[in-house]
C-alpha positions in Angstrom: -42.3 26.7 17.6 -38.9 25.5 16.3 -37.7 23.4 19.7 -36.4 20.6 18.1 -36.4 18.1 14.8 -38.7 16.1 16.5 -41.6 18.9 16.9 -44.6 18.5 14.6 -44.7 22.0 14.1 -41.7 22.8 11.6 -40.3 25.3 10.7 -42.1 27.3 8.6 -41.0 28.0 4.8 -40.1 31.5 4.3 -42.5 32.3 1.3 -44.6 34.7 0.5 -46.1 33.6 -2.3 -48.9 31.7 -0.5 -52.4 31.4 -2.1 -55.8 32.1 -1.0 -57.7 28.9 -0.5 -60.7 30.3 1.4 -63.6 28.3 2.2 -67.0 28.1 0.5 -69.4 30.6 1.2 -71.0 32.7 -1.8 -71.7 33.0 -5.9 -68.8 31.7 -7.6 -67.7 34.2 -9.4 -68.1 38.1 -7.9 -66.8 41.2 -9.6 -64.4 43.1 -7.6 -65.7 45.3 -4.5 -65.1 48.1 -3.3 -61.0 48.3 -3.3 -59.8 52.1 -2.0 -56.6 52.9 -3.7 -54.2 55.8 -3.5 -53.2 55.5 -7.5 -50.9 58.8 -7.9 -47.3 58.3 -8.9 -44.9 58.6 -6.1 -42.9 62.3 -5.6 -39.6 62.0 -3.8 -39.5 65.6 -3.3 -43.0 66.9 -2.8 -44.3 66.4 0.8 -47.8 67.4 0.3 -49.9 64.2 -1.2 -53.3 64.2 -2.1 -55.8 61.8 -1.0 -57.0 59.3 -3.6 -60.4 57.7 -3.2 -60.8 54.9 -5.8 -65.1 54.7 -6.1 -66.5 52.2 -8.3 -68.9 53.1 -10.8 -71.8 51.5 -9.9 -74.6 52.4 -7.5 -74.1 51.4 -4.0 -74.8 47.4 -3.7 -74.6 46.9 -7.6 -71.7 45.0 -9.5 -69.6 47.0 -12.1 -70.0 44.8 -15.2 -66.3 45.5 -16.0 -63.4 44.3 -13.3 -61.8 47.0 -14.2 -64.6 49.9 -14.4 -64.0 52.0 -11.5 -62.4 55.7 -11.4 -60.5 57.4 -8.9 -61.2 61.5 -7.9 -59.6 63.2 -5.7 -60.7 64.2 -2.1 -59.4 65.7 1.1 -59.4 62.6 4.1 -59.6 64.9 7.5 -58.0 62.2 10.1 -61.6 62.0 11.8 -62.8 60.8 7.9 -60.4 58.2 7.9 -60.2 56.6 11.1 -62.6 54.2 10.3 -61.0 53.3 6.6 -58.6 51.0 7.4 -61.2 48.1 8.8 -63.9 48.8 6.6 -61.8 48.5 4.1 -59.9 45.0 5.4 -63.6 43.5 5.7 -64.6 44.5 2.5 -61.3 42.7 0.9 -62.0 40.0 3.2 -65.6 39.1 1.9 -64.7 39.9 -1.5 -62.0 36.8 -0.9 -64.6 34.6 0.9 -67.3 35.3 -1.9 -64.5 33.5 -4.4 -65.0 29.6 -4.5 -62.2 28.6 -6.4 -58.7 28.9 -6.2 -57.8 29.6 -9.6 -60.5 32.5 -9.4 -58.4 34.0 -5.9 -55.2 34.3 -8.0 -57.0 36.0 -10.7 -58.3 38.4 -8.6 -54.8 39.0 -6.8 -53.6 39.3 -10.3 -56.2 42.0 -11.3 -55.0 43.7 -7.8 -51.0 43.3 -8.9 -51.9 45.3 -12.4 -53.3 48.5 -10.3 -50.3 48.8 -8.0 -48.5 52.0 -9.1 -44.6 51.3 -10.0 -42.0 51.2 -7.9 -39.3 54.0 -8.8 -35.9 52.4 -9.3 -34.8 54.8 -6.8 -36.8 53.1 -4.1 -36.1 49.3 -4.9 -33.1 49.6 -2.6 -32.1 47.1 -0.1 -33.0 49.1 2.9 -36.6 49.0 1.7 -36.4 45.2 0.9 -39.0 43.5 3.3 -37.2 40.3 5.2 -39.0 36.5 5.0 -40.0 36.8 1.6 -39.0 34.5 -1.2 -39.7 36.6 -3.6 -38.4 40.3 -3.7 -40.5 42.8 -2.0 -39.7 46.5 -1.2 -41.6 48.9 0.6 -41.3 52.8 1.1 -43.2 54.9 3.5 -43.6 58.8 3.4 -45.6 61.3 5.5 -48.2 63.8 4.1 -48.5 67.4 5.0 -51.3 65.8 7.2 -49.7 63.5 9.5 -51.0 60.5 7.2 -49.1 57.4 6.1 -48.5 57.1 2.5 -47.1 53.6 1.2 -45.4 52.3 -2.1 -45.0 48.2 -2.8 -43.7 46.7 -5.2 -42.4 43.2 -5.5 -41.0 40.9 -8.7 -43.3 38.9 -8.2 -46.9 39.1 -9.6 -49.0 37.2 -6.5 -46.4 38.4 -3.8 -47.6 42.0 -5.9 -51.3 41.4 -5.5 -50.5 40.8 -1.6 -48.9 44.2 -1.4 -51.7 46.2 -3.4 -54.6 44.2 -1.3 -52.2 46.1 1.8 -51.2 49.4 0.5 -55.6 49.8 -0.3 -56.0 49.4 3.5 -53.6 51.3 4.5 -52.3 54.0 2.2 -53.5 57.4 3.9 -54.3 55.9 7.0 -53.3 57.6 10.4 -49.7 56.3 12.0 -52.1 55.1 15.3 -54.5 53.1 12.5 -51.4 51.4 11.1 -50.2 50.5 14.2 -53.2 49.2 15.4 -54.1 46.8 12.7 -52.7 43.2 14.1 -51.4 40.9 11.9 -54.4 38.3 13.5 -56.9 41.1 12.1 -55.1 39.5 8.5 -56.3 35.4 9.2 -59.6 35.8 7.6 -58.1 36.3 4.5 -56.3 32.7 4.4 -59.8 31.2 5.7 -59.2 27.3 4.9 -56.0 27.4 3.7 -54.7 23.8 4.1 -51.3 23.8 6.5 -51.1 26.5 9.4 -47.1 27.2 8.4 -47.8 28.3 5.2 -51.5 30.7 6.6 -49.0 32.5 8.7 -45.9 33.0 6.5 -46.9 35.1 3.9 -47.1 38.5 2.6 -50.0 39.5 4.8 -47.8 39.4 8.0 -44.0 40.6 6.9 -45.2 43.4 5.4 -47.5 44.7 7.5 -44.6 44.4 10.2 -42.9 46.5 7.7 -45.6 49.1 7.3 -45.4 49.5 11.3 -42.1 49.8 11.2 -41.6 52.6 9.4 -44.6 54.4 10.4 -42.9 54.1 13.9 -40.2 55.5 12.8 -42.0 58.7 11.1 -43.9 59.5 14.0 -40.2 59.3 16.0 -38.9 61.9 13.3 -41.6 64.0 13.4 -42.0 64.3 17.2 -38.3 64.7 17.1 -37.6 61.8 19.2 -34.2 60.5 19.5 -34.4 57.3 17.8 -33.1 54.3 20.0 -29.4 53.5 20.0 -29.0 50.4 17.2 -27.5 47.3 18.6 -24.1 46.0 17.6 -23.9 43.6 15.1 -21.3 41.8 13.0 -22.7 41.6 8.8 -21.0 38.4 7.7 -20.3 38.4 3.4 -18.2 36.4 1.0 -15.4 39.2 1.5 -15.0 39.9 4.9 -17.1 41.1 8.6 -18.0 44.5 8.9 -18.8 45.4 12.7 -21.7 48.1 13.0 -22.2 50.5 16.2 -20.0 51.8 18.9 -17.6 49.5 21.1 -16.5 49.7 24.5 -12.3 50.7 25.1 -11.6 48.1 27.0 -9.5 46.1 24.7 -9.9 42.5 24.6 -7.7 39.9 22.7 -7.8 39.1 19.2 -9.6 36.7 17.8 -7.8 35.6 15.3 -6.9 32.0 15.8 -2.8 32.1 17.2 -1.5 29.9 14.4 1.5 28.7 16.6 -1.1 27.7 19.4 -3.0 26.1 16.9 -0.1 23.8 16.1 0.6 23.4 20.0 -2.5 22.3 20.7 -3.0 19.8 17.8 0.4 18.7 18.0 -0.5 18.2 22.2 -3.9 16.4 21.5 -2.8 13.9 18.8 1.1 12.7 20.9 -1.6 12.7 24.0 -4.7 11.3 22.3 -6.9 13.8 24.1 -10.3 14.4 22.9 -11.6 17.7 23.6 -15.6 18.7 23.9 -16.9 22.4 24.0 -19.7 24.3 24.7 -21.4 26.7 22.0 -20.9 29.6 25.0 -17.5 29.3 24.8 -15.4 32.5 24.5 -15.0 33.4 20.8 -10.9 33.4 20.8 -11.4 29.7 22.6 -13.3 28.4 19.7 -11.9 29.9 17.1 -8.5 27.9 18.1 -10.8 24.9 18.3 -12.6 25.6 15.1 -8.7 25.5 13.2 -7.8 22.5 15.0 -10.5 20.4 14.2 -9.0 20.3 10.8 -6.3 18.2 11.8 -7.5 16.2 15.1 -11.6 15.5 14.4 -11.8 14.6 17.8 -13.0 18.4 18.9 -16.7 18.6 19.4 -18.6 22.0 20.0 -22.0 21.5 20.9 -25.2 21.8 23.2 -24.9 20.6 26.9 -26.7 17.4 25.8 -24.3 16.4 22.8 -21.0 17.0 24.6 -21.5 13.5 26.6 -22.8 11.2 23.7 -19.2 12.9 21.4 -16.8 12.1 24.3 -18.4 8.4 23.9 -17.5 8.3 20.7 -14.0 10.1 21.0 -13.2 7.4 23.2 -14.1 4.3 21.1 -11.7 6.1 18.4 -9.1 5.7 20.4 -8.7 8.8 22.8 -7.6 8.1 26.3 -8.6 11.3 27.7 -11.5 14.1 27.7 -11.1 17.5 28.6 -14.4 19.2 29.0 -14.7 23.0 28.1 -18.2 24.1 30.0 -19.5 24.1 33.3 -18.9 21.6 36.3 -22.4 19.8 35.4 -21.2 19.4 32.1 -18.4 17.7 33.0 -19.8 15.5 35.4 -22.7 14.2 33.2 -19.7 13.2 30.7 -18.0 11.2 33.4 -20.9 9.3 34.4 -22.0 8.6 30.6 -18.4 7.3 30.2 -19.1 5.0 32.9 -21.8 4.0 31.7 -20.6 3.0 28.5 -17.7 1.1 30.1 -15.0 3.8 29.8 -14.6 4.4 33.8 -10.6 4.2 32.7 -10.5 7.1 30.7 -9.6 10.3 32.9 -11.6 13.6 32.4 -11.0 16.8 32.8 -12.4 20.3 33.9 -11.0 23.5 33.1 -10.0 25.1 36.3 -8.7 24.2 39.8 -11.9 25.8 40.8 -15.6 25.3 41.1 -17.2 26.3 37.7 -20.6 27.3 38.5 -24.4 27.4 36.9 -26.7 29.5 38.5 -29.6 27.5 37.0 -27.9 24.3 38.1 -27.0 25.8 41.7 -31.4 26.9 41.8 -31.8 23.3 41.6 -29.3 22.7 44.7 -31.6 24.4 47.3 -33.5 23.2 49.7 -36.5 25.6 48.2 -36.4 23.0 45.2 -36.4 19.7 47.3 -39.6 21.2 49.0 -41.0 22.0 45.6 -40.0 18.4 44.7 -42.0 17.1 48.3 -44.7 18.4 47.0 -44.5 16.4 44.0 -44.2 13.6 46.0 -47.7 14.2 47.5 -49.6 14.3 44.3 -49.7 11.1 42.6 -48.7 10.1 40.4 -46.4 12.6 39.0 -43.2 12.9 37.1 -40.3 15.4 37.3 -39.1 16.6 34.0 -35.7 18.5 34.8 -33.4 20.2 32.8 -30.6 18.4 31.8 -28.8 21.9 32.8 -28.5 20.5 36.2 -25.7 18.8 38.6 -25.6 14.8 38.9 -26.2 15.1 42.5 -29.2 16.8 41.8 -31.0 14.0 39.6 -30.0 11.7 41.9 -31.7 13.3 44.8 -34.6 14.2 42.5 -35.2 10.9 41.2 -35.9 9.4 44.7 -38.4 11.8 45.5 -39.9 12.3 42.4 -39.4 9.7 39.2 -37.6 12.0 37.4 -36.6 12.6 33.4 -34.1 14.8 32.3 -35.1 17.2 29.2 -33.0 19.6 27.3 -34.4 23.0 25.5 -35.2 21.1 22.7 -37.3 17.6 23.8 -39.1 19.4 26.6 -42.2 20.0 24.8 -42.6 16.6 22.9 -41.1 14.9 26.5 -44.1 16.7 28.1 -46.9 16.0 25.5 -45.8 12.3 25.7 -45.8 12.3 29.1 -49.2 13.3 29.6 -50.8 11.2 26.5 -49.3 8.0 27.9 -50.1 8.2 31.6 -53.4 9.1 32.7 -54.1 11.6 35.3 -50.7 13.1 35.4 -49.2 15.8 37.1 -46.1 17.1 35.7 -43.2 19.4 37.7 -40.8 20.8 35.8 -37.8 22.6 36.7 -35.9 24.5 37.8 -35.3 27.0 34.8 -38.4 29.8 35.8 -38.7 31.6 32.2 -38.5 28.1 30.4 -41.1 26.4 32.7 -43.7 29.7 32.4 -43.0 29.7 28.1 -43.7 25.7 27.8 -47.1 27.3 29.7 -47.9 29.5 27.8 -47.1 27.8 24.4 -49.9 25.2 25.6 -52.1 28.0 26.2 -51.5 29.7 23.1 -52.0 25.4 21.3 -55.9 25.6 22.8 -56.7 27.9 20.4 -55.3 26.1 17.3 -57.1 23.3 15.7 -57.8 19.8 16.7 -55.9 19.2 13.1 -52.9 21.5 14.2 -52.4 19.9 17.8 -52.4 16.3 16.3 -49.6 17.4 13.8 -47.4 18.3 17.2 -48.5 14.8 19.0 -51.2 12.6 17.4 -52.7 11.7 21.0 -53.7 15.5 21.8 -56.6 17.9 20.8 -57.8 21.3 22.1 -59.6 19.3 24.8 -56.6 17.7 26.6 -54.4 20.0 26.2 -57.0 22.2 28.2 -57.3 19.3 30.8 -53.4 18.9 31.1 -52.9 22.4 31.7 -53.9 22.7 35.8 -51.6 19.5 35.9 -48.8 21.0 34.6 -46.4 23.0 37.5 -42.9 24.3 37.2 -40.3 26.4 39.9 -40.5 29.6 40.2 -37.2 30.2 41.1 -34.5 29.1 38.8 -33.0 31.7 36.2 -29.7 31.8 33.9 -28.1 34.9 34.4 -27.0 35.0 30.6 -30.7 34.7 30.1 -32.4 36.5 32.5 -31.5 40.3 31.1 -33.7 39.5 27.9 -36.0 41.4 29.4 -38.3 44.4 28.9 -35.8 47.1 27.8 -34.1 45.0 25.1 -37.4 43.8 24.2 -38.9 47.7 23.6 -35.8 48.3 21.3 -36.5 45.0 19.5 -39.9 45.8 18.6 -39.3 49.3 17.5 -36.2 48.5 15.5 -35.6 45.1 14.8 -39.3 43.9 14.3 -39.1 43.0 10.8 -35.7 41.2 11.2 -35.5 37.1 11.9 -35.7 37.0 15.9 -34.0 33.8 17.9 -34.6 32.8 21.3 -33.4 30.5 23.7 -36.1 28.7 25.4 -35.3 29.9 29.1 -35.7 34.0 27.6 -38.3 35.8 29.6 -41.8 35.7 28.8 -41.4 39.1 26.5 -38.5 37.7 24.4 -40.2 34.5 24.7 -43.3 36.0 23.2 -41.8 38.2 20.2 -39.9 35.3 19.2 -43.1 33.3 19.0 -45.1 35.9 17.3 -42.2 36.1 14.4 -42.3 32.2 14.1 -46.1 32.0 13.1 -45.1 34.0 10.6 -41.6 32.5 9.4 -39.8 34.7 11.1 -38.3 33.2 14.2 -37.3 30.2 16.0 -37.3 29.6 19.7 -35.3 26.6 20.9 -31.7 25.3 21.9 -28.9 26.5 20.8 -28.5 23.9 18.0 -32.2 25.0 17.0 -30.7 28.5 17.1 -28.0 27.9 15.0 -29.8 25.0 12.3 -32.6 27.7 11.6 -29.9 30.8 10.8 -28.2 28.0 8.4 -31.6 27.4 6.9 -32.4 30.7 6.1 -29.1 31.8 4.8 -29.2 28.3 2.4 -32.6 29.4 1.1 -31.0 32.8 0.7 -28.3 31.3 -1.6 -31.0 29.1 -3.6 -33.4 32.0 -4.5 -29.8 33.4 -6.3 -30.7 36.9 -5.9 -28.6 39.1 -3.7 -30.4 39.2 -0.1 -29.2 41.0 3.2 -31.1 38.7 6.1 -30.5 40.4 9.7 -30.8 37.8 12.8 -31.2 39.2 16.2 -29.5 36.5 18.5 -31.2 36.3 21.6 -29.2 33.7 23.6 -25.7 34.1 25.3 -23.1 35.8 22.8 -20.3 32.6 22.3 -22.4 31.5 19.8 -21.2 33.8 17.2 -18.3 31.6 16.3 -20.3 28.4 15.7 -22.5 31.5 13.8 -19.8 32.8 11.6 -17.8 29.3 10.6 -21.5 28.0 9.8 -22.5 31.2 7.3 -18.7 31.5 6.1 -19.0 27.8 4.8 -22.3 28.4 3.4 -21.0 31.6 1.4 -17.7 30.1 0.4 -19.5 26.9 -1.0 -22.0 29.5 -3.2 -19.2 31.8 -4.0 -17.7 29.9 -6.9 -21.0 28.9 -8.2 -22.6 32.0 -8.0 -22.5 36.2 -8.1 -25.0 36.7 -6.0 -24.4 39.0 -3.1 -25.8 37.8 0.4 -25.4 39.9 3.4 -25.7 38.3 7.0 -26.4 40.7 10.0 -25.9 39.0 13.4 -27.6 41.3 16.3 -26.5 41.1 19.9 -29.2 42.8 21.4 -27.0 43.8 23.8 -26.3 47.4 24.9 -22.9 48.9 23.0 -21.3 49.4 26.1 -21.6 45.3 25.9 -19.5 45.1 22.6 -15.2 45.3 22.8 -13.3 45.7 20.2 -10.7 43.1 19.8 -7.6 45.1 19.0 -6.8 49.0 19.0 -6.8 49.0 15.1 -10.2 47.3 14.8 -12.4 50.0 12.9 -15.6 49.9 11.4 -14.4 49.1 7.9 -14.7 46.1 6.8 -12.3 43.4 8.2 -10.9 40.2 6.5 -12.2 37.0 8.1 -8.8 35.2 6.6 -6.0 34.5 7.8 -5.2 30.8 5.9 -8.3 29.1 6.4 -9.1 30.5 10.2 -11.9 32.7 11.3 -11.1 36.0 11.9 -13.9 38.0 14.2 -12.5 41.7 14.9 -14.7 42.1 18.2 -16.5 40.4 21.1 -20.2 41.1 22.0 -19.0 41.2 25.7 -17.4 43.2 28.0 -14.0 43.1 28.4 -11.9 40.6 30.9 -14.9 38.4 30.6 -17.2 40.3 33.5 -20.6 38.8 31.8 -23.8 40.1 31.7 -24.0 43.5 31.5 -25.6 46.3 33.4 -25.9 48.7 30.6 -29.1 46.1 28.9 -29.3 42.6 27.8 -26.4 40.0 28.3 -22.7 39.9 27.5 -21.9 36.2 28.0 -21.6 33.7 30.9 -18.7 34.1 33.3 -19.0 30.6 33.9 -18.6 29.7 30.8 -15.9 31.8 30.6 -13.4 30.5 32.9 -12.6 27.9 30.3 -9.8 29.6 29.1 -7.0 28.5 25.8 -3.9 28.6 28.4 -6.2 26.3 31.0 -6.4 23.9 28.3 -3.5 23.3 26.8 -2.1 23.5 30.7 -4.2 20.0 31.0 -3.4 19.0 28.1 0.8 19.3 28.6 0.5 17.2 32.1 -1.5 14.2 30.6 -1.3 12.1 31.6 -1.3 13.8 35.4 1.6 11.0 37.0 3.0 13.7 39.4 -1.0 14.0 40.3 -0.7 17.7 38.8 -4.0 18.0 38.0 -5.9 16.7 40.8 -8.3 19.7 41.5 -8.9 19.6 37.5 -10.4 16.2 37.4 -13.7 15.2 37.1 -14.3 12.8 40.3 -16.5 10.0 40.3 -19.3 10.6 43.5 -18.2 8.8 45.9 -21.3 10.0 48.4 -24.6 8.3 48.4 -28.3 9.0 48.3 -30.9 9.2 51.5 -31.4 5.7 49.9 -28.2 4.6 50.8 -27.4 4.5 46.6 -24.5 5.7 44.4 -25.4 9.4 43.5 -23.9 8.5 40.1 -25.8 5.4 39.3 -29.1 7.1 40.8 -28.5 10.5 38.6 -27.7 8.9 35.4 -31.4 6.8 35.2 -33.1 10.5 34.4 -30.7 10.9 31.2 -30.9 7.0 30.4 -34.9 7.4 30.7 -34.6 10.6 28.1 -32.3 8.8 25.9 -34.8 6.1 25.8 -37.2 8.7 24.7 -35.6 10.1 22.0 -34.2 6.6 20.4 -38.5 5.7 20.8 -40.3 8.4 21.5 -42.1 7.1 24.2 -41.4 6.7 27.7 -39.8 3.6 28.9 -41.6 0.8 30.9 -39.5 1.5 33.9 -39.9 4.8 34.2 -44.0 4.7 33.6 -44.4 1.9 36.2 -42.0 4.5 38.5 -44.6 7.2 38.3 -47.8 4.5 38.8 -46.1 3.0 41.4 -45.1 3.4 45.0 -41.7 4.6 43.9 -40.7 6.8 47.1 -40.6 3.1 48.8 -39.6 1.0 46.7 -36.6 2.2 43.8 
């Protein structure tokens, strides 16, 4: 549930090397129960395996006096034998855990567990077989027997990470493909019983490689049935060396992405006679910020950032000096950055859009319906109330908004802790968010899923919340069910089936407005250190942290991402990793391998040049980011029909050669640039008020929260009082 710095539920560390700390039931000290075992050395080239059955020595319901007195003879498991191994045998581990009262007794037992696991060949410790999320290395190999079984190997360099394996491979091993892919990683909480701290219960060996396990028993079953397997995504594997694009490309050729160093000079040279500060969304087109990536080492005053950021930078810029803004994103964008300048006192300061034409949002244009202003009258009518919009919306529309409804703008990352603030300081609310659709249902079903947590767990998120009011909040709570972004939107089920099957195991990213399915995969991978859902800063700050942790364990790693938001973000990506892997190359020998996933269909991926191949390319050229091909389709069409989403063709009509067009007339004294500027509204409310004074009190009320965390006076005595009369 990694939304934002400011959530109590961080995120999580990645190891796997948590230990047992299960509450207090039995004697002190058992011997070890019954523990089922498949114990013969593994045979790359014989497909016929034996069945194992590890019986203790004792009678039934007696003790061995010896941990390790039990023998192993071999039987013949029919699948009908079997099918009821696999949770016998996870209860019996799980009360022979429980029975242990101390901790120091748990390790001992997972170290007795560690000593029985069969080795490893060398043969197998590959880096296809490494399991992801670990801190310690753990590899896993999968075979199937003559009988259709499942037959797994573990093996890991650490001992307790070891036990956690062998405690697996004993429920497992020998188990039918439908038993393995039945056992849920829930089924595994009873054995982390008590264990102090939800982050570190979930992330551990228990989950990531059981996700493994299912994995490649999917995957045997696929080959056995003959199945053709599903189509990999395209990716780009980022190293110390170079990019290496995986899978097929589309023809249609698109432009290179190596930054133009004589356009790089142009533009700096343009932006430092011209004092022109420039701020960027991350969903630019790749070329676009690779020239602004270059740039930015000689004129700092080019931002790239989230929607909410791009305002508060031009602020800045300004106070250093610039006299003019140009704002690569949508028209909302730019229209929140004039009315902050104004704000601020910078009304003299010209800025700039772009294009001579309207740049669109279809989340922002959801909002400018009448649909929504009846879903807002509604609002209206149950009091008291407070809209919670995304900040992903036009000024007009907060203005109007905010006169029915006291409103507060949110962005993908403070909606939660906006929300759970809300409700804790103003009895009796009702809360209407919109208009994004997917995020509104997720921030639903994230509640739902927080009633079944802990009192203890809730307060860590907000300290004013427990199952109980989170429960009693949850009929209050309403959002529009009629707002999507298109980049968004085509996260559905399709990409989501070939995520599952092939990409399970792999860290998984979401974007808060991704559909429920996405929304849901990503949130299952999080409990478990696997995941993030959030912005796109979240998005990009939890890659950088698992790539840094990566380069501390100084052991060569290959960590594959699947990036489930809108495909710009690949440069921000790449100059991020590249600067982590160039800082640890000259310290270090260690190898680390970053995939970046577009879950995307191929037909979504364009090479950038007719020599782009699928050797590996250099990412040099001086000190500029080379990327040899664009997860999109070519001539910037967007999302695509083939399966998931190229990129926004909003976004996209920020073009390199509409930018340093602006930039060459500044400033625009033969009124050039007319249709390109960023007007002030010079319309008013119902209420007779200026739409920009009117929509800039939601985003003054959220900055309020952030800077206190806390809603402001104002806005609480809006909500409790009769603010449709009397704003």
């Amino acid at each position: 549930m990694d939304f934002s710095s400011s959530m109590a539920i961080k995120p999580s560390s990645s190891s796997c090397s948590s230990l047992f700390a299960i509450s207090r039931t039995q004697n002190s000290s058992p011997k070890p129960l019954l523990f089922n075992f498949h114990g013969i050395p593994r045979n790359h080239q014989n497909s016929f395996f034996k069945s194992l059955k590890c019986i203790q020595s004792p009678p039934p319901g007696s003790l061995p006096s010896n941990p390790t007195s039990f023998s192993c003879s071999a039987v013949t498991l029919s699948p009908t034998q079997t099918s009821y191994l696999p949770p016998r045998k996870l209860s019996t581990l799980v009360a022979e855990f429980q029975s242990l009262l101390e901790p120091l007794d748990r390790v001992k037992r997972l170290l007795h567990y560690a000593s029985l696991l069969p080795p490893l060949p060398a043969s197998s410790r590959t880096d296809s077989n490494r399991v992801m999320g670990c801190t310690a290395r753990v590899w896993l190999d999968a075979q199937m027997d003559s009988e259709g079984n499942i037959r797994f190997w573990a093996d890991s360099d650490s001992e307790i990470t070891k036990g956690f394996c062998a405690c697996l491979v004993s429920v497992l091993d020998g188990a039918g493909p439908e038993e393995v892919l039945q056992l849920k990683t829930e089924d595994l909480a009873a054995l982390n019983v008590g264990l102090p701290g939800v982050e570190s219960s979930r992330v551990n060996t228990w989950h990531n490689v059981l996700i493994s396990m299912q994995k490649r028993t999917r995957a045997l079953v696929a080959q056995k049935e003959r199945k053709t397997p599903f189509e990999p995504f395209p990716s780009l594997v980022i190293t110390a060396e170079g990019i290496q694009p995986k899978g097929t490309y589309a023809e249609a050729q698109a432009r290179y992405l190596s930054p133009d160093k004589l356009k790089v000079k142009e533009l700096v040279h343009v932006l430092k006679e011209k004092q022109i500060g420039v701020v960027a969304h991350f969903y630019m087109d790749p070329e676009v910020q690779g020239i602004l990536t270059a740039a930015q080492k000689e004129w700092p005053h080019i931002h790239i950032s989230d929607s909410l950021v791009m305002a508060d930078s031009a602020v800045k810029m300004v106070k250093s000096g610039c006299k003019f803004i140009t704002v690569l994103g949508v028209d909302f964008m730019s229209e929140n950055v004039r009315a902050i300048l104004d704000q601020a006192g910078f009304g003299e300061v010209g800025v700039y859009r772009m294009s001579n034409e309207r740049i669109g949002c279809s989340l922002a244009d959801a909002a400018a319906t009448p649909d929504y202003m009846n879903y807002l009258e509604s609002a209206s009518n149950s009091l008291p109330s407070l809209h919670v919009v995304y900040i992903n919306t036009s000024l007009e529309t907060k203005a109007y908004s905010h006169e029915l409804v006291p409103t507060i703008t949110c962005t993908s990352s403070n909606v939660v802790p906006t929300i759970l603030q809300a409700f804790a300081q103003v009895p009796d609310l009702n809360i209407w968010y919109g208009p994004d659709s997917y995020m509104g249902a997720n921030i639903k079903e994230l509640f739902q899923q927080m009633t079944l947590v802990s009192d203890e767990e809730i307060a860590e998120i907000h300290p004013k919340h427990n199952r109980d009011s989170i429960k009693s909040l949850l009929p209050r709570l309403h959002y529009y069910e009629n707002g999507t972004c298109i980049v968004h939107h085509l996260f559905g089920h399709e990409v989501v089936e070939r995520i599952n099957e092939m990409y399970c195991d792999a860290f998984l990213t979401a974007h808060f407005e991704v559909p429920g399915e996405m929304f849901s995969l990503a949130m299952e991978a999080k409990r478990r250190g696997m995941g993030v859902v959030g912005s796109t800063q979240n998005i990009l700050d939890f890659i950088k942290q698992r790539v840094q942790e990566a380069l501390d364990r100084n052991v060569d790693d290959h960590l594959q991402f699947v990036l489930g938001t809108e495909s710009g973000m690949v440069t921000s990506i790449v100059a991020a990793v590249r600067s982590l892997l160039d800082s640890s190359n000259s310290t270090s020998s260690t190898k680390i391998n970053v995939e970046i996933v577009f879950p995307v269909s191929s037909d979504s991926m364009t090479k950038t040049s007719t020599s782009a191949s699928p050797a590996l390319i250099s990412v040099k050229a001086g000190d500029d980011v080379i990327l040899p091909v664009v997860p999109g389709v070519a001539s910037g069409e967007g999302c695509s029909i083939h399966g998931g989403c190229a990129s926004c063709p909003y976004m996209k009509m920020n073009s390199l050669s509409s930018l340093l067009n602006v930039c060459h007339h500044l400033p625009d004294e033969r009124n050039n640039l007319k249709a390109y500027e960023t007007e002030r509204f010079k319309s008013q409310t119902p209420q007779g008020k200026s739409i920009a004074d009117v929509g800039c009190q939601p985003i003054l009320h959220m900055r309020h929260f952030q800077a206190k965390k806390e809603l402001s006076e104002e806005l609480v005595y809006q909500v409790l009082g009769s603010h449709g009369n009397g704003k």
